[in-house]
C-alpha positions as CSV (number, residue, x, y, z in Angstrom):
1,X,168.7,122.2,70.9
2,X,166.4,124.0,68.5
3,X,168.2,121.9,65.5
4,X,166.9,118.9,67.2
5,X,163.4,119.8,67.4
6,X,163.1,120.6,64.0
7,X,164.4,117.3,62.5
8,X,161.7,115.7,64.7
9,X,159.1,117.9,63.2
10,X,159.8,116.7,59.9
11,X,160.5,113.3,60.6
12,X,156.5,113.3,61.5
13,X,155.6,114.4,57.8
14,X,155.0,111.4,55.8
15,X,156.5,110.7,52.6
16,X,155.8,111.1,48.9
17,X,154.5,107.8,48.5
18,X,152.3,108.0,52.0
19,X,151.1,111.7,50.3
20,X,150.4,109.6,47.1
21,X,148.5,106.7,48.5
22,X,146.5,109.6,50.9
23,X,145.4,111.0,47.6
24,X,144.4,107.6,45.8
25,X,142.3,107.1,48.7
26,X,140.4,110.6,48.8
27,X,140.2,110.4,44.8
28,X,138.3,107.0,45.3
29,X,136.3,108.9,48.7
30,X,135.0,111.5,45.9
31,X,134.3,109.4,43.3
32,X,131.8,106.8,44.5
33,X,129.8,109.2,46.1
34,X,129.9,111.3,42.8
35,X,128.7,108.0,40.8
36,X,126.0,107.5,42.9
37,X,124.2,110.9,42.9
38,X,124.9,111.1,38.7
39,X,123.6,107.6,38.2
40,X,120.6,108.1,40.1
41,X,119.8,104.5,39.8
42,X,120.1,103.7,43.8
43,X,117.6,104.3,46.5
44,X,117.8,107.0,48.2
45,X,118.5,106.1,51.7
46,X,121.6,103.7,50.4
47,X,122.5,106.8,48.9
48,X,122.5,109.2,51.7
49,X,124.1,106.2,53.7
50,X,127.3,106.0,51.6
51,X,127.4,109.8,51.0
52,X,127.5,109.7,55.5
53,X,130.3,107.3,55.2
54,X,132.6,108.7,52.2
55,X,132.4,111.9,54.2
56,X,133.4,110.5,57.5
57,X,136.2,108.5,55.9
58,X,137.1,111.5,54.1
59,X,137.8,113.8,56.9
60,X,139.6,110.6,58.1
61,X,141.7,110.3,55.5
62,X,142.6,114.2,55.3
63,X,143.4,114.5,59.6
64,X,145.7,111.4,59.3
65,X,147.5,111.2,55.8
66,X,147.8,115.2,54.6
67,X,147.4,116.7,58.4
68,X,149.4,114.1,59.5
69,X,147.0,114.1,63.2
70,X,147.9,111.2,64.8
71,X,147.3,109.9,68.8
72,X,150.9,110.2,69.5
73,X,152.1,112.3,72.8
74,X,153.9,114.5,70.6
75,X,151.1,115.7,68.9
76,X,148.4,116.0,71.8
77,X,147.9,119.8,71.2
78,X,147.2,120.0,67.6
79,X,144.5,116.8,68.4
80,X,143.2,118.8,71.3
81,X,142.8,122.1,69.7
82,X,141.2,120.5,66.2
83,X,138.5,119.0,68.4
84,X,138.4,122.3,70.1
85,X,137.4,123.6,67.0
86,X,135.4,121.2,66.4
87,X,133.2,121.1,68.8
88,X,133.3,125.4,68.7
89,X,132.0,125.3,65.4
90,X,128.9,122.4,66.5
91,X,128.3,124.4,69.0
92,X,127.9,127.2,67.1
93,X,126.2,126.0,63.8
94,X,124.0,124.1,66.3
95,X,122.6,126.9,68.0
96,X,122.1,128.9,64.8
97,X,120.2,126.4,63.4
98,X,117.7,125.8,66.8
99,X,117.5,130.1,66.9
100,X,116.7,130.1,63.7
101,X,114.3,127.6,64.3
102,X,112.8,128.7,67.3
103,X,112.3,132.9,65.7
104,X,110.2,130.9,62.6
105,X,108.1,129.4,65.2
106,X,107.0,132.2,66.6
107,X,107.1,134.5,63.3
108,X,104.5,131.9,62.2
């Protein structure tokens, strides 16, 4: 029973080619973004845009091809707990950040 189970777990890994194309994609994530900030040559706001939306595709790309975090039943739990986690460390960083805030306010 326990043989079974683990030949579904790795039939949910992808293959070398799915790895390969997973890391073409993140190279080409890094590298406009990297352009843009060395050139300098583009306004600012179109640079913070596309820096906004590398990252979010980047995360993307790392969950789904190298995490292999897909909405399948099978792999509710490890979706669940990342967002979790996510939210956890929002949560956290968020009221740092507002503390922080707040003690500078009234230091002043």
């Amino acid at each position: 029973m326990s043989g079974n189970n683990h030949v579904n777990a790795h039939q949910d890994h992808g293959s070398a080619k799915q790895y390969v194309v997973g890391f073409i994609i993140s190279i080409i994530l890094t590298v406009i973004p990297f352009f843009m900030v060395m050139n300098g040559g583009f306004p600012k706001g179109l640079t913070v845009a596309v820096l906004v939306i590398t990252m979010i595709a980047q995360v993307w790309v790392q969950l789904v091809w190298f995490l292999h975090m897909k909405r399948e039943d099978s792999q509710k739990w490890q979706v669940l707990s990342f967002w979790y986690t996510f939210l956890t460390i929002a949560i956290l960083f968020i009221g740092s950040v507002w503390i922080l805030s707040e003690l500078h306010t009234f230091m002043m």
